[in-house]
C-alpha positions as CSV (number, residue, x, y, z in Angstrom):
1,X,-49.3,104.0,-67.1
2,X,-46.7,102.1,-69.0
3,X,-46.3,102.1,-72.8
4,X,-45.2,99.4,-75.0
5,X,-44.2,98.9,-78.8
6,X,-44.3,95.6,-80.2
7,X,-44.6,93.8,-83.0
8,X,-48.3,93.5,-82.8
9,X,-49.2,96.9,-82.0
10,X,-49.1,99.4,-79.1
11,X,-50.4,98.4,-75.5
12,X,-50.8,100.8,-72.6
13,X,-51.0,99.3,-68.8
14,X,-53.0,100.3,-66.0
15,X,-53.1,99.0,-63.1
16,X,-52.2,95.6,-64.3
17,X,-55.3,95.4,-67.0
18,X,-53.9,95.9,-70.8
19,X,-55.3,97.4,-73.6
20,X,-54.4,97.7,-77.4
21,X,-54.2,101.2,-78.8
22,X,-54.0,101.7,-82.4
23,X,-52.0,104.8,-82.6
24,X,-48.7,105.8,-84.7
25,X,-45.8,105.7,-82.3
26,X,-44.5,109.1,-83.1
27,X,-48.2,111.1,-82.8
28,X,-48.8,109.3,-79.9
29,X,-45.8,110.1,-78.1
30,X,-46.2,113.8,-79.1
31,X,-49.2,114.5,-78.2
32,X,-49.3,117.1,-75.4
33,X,-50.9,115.8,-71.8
34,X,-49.9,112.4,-73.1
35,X,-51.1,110.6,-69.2
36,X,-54.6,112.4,-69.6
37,X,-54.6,111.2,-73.1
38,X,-53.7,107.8,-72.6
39,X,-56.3,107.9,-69.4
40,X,-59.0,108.8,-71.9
41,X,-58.2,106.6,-74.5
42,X,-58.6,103.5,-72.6
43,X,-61.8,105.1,-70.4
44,X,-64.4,102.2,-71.0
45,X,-62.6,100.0,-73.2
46,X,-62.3,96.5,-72.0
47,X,-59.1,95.3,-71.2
48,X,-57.5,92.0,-73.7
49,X,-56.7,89.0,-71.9
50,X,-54.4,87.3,-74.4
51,X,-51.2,88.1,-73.2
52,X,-48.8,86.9,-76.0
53,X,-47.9,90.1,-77.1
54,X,-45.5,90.3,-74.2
55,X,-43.2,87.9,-76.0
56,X,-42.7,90.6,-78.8
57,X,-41.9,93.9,-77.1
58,X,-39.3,96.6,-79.1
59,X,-37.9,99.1,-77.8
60,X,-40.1,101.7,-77.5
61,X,-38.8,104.4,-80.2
62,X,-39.9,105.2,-83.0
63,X,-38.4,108.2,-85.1
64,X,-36.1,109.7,-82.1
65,X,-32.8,110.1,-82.0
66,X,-31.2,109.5,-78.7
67,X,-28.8,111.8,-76.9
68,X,-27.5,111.2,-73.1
69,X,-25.8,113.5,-70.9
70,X,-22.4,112.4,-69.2
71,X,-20.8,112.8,-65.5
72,X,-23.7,113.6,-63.6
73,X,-23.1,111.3,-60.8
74,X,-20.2,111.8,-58.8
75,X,-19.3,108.3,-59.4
76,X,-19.1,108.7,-62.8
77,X,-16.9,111.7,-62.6
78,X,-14.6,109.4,-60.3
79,X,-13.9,106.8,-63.2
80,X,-13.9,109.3,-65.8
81,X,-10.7,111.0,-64.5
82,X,-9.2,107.5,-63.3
83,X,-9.4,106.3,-66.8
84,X,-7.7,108.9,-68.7
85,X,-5.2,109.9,-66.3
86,X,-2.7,108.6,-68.2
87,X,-3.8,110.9,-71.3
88,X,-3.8,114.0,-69.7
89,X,-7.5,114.5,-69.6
90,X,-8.3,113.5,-65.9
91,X,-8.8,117.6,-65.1
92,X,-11.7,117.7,-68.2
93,X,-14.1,115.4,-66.5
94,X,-13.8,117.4,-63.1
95,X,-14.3,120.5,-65.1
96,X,-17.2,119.3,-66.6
97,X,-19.0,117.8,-63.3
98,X,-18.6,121.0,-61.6
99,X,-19.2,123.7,-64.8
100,X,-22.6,125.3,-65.6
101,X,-22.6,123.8,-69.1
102,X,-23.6,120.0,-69.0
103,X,-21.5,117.2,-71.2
104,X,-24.2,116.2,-73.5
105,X,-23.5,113.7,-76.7
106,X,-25.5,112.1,-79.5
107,X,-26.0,108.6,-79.1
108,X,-27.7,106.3,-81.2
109,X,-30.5,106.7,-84.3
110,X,-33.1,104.3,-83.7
111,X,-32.0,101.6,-86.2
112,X,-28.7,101.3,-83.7
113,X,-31.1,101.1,-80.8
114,X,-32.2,97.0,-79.4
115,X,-34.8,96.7,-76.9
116,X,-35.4,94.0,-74.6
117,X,-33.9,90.5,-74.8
118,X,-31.8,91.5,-77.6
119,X,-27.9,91.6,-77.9
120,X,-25.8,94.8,-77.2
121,X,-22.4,94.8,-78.7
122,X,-19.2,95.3,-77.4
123,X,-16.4,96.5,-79.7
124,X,-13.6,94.5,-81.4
125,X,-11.1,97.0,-80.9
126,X,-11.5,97.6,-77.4
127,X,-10.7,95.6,-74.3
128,X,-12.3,97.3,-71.6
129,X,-15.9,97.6,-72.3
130,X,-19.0,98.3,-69.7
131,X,-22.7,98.4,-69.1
132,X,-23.8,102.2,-68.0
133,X,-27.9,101.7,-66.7
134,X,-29.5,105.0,-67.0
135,X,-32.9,106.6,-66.3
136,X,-33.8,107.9,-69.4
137,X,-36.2,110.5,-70.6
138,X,-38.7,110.8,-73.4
139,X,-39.0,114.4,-74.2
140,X,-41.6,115.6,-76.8
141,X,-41.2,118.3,-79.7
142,X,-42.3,120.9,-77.5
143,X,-39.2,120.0,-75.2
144,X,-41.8,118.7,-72.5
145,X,-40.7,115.6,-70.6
146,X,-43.5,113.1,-71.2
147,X,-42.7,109.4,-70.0
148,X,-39.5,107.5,-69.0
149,X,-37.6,104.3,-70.0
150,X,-34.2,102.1,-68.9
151,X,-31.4,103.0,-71.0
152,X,-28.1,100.6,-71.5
153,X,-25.4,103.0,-72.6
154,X,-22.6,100.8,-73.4
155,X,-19.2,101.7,-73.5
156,X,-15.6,101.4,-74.8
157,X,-13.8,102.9,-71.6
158,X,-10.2,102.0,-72.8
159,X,-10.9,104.1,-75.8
160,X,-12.7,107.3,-74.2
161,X,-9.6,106.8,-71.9
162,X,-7.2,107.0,-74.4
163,X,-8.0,110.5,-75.4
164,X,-11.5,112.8,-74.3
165,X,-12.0,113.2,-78.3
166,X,-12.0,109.8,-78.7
167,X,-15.6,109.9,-76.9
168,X,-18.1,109.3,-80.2
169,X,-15.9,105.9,-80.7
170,X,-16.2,105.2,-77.1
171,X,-20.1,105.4,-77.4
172,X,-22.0,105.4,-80.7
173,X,-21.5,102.3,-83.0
174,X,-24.2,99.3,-84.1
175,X,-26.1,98.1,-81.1
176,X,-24.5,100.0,-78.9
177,X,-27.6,101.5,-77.0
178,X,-30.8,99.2,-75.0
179,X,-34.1,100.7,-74.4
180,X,-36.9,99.6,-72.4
181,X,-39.2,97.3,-71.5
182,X,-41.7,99.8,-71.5
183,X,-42.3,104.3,-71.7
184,X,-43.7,105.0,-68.2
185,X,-45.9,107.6,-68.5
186,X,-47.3,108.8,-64.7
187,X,-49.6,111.6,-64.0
188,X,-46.9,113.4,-61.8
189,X,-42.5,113.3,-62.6
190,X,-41.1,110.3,-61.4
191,X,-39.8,110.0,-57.4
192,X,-35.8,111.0,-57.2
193,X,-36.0,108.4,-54.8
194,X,-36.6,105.7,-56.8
195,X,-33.7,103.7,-57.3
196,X,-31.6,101.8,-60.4
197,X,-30.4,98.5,-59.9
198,X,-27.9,96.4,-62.5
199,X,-27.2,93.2,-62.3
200,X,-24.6,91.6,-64.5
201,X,-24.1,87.1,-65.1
202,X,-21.6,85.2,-66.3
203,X,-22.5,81.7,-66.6
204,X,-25.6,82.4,-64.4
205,X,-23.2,83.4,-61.5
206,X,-23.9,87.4,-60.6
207,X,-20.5,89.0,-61.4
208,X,-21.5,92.6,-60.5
209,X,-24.8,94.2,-59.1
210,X,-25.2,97.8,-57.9
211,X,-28.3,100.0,-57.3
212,X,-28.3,104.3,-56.5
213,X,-31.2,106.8,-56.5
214,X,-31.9,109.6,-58.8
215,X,-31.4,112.4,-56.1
216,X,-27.8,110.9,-56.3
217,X,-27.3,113.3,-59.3
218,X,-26.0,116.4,-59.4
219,X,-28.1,117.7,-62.4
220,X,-31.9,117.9,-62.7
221,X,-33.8,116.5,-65.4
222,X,-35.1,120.1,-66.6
223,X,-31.5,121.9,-66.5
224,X,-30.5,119.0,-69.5
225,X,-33.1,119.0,-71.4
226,X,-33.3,122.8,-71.7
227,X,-29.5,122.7,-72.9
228,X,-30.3,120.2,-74.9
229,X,-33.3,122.0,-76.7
230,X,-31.8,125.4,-76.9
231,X,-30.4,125.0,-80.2
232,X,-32.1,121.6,-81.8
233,X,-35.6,120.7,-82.8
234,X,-36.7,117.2,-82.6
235,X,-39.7,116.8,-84.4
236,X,-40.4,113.4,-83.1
237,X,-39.0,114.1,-80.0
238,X,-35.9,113.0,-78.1
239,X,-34.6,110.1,-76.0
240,X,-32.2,111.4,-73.1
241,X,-30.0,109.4,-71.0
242,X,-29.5,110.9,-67.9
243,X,-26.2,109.5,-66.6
244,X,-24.7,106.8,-64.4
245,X,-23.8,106.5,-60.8
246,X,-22.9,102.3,-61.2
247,X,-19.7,101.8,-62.7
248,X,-18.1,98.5,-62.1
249,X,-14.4,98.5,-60.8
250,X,-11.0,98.9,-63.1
251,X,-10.3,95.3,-63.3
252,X,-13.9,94.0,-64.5
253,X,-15.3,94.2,-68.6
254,X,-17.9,92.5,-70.3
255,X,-17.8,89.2,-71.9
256,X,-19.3,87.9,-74.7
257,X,-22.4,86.0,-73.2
258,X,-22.9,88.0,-70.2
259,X,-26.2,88.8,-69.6
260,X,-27.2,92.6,-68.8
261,X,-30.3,93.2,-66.3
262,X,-31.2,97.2,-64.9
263,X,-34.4,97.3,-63.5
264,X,-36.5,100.7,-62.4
265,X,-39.6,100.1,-60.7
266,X,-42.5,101.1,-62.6
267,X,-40.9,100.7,-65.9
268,X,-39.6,97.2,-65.2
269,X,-36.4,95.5,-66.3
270,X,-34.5,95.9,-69.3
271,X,-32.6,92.2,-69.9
272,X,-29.2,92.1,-72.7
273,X,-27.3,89.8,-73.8
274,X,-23.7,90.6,-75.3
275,X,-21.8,89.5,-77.8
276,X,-20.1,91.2,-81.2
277,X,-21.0,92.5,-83.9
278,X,-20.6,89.7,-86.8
279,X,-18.2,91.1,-89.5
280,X,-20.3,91.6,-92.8
């Protein structure tokens, strides 16, 4: 079943019938056996046919704040160390792929977060900027994982490049993360072979496209979110992005108007458009 927040309410799908729930985003998301629940909720109910509300879909977060966890593909590792070579901090990313500890960082509070068809920034100050698609997980105060969405977790590489510590300005700045189009919620955790695919056009030309499975990574979903629960409590729960294995090559960075697509099946596709942050 797949959730979505809009401005008109919340709607759960199954198998392709729709049905408005009138729920608060945060209870609803917390509540513990969340695919039984949703199951139950809908058991009998007749399904809407108006389907208008699909124009008006958020990104589907409420309260959360969302972390993500960093060089967990191999690939990722790979450009990590190529672009800070030059500052001496090529051996950290290695270090990290291959040590117990994971790299895990905050991201975005939900204000900073867009959802679909919305514009994802790229920064003034940098010149080398990047799309990372990522399977993300919603995780519920109890630490349980409960559903999954597509994550965009742009990025300033020049600037992470420049120096490790520079990372946070690299990362976490206004618009800088995309969730969505929907919270898949199955009855069983998703299929490590189910792939993620990105697409990125410039002047409706495709510029870059990639795709990779989950079993590419050398982490489980379980061994981050326990480090990331062991000393934090998320009352509403947590947004977790899992990491990339699609980075485009050295020579490529976004331009304004380029148009951002990463698509999981069963959650759908999450579609951005980028351009910069207008100065106040």
């Amino acid at each position: 079943m797949n959730l979505y927040k809009t401005t008109s309410g919340i709607y759960v799908s199954n198998n392709d019938e729709f049905f408005l729930l009138e729920e608060d985003w945060d209870q609803l998301v917390n509540r513990d056996e969340l695919f039984s629940y949703l199951k139950d909720c809908i058991l009998g109910k007749t399904a809407i046919e108006d389907k208008s509300w699909q124009n008006s879909i958020l990104a589907p977060i409420g309260n959360q704040e969302v972390w993500a966890a960093g060089v967990t593909y191999l690939r990722s590792r790979d450009a990590r160390m190529e672009e800070s070579k030059n500052a001496g901090g090529a051996d950290f990313y290695s270090m990290v792929y291959n040590a117990e500890r994971p790299e895990l960082f905050f991201k975005a509070l939900p204000h900073r977060v867009v959802g679909p068809n919305k514009k994802v920034f790229i920064r003034k100050d940098s010149k080398w900027n990047v799309p990372e698609p990522e399977l993300t997980l919603f995780i519920n105060s109890k630490g349980n994982i409960q559903g999954y969405t597509i994550g965009n977790d742009m990025s300033s590489r020049d600037i992470e490049g420049e120096n490790p510590l520079y990372l946070p300005q690299a990362k976490v700045y206004n618009n800088s993360a995309a969730l969505g189009p929907s919270l898949f919620v199955p009855e069983h955790p998703i299929s490590l072979e189910t792939e993620i695919k990105i697409m990125i056009r410039r002047n409706a030309a495709t510029i870059f496209e990639n795709a990779i499975q989950l079993n590419k990574m050398k982490r489980n979903f379980t061994e981050l979110v326990e480090y990331l629960f062991r000393e934090y409590d998320f009352e509403k729960g947590a947004y977790l992005m899992t990491g990339t294995g699609m980075i485009p090559p050295n020579d490529f960075t976004l331009m304004i108007g380029d148009e951002i697509s990463i698509t999981v099946d069963d959650i759908g596709t999450l579609t951005n458009s980028v351009a910069e942050r207008s100065t106040p």
